[in-house]
C-alpha positions in Angstrom: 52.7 9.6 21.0 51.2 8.1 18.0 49.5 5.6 19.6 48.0 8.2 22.5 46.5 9.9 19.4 44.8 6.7 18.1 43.2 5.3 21.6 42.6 9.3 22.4 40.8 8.9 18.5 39.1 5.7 19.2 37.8 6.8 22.0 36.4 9.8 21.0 34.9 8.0 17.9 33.1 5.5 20.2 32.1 8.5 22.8 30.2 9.8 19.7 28.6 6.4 18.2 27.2 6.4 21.5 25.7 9.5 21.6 24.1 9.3 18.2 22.5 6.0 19.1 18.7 6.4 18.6 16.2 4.2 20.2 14.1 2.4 17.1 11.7 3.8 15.2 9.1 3.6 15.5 9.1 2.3 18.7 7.6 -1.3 19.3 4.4 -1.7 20.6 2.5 -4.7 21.9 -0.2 -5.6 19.4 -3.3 -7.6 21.3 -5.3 -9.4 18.8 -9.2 -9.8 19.7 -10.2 -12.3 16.6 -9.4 -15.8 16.2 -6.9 -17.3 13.7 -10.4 -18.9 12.3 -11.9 -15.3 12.5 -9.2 -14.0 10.8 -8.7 -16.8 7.6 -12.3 -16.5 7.4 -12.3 -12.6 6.5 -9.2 -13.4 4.4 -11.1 -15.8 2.2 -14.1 -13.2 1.9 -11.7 -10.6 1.0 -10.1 -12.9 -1.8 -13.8 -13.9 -3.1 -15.1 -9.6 -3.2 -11.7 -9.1 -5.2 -10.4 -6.8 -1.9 -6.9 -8.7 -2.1 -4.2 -7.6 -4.7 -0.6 -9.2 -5.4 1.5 -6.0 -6.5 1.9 -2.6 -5.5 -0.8 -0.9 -6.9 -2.7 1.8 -4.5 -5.0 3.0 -4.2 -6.5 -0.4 -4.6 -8.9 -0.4 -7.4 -11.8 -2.8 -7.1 -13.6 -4.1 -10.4 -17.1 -3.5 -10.5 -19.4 -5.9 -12.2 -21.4 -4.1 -15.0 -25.0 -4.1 -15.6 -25.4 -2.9 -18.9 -24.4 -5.3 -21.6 -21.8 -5.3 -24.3 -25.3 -4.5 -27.0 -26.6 -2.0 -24.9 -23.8 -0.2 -24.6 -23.1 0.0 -27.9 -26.6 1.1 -28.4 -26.2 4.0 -26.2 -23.2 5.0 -28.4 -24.9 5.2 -31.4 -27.4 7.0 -30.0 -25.1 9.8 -28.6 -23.3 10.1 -32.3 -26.7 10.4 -34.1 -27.6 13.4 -31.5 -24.1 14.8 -31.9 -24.3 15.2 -27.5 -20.5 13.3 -27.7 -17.9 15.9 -27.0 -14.7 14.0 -29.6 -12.3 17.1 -28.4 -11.9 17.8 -32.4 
């Protein structure tokens, strides 16, 4: 009797794995490449050389942009905005 109940159990628990089986997702599709493995180091090492290419986790990627105003000029502009009072300090 005991043993009915664990085949009948066994059974039933294998009936149900079976059911719950779920195809993979998402499901695999065939990827056709139209560039080169030239094409594509090339546009690897231009990435790498604009700064596109990070090596952690950050995103939004945040690309540095090169300024135009120098260190002097800036500073400049600073005092400039004090002396007219137009800087908002949040005081």
């Amino acid at each position: 009797m005991n043993i009915k109940k664990i085949v009948t159990g066994l059974l039933f628990l294998s009936v149900i794995g079976s059911a719950m089986a779920e195809e993979a997702y998402p499901p695999e599709t065939q990827i056709a490449s139209h560039k080169t493995r030239a094409q594509v180091i090339e546009e690897l090492k231009q990435a790498r050389a604009n700064g596109e290419i990070i090596s952690n986790d950050l995103y939004p990627v945040e690309v540095q942009h090169k300024s135009t105003v120098t260190r002097q000029a800036v500073k400049d502009e600073l005092k400039q905005a004090d002396r007219s009072q137009s800087l908002d300090t949040g005081a």
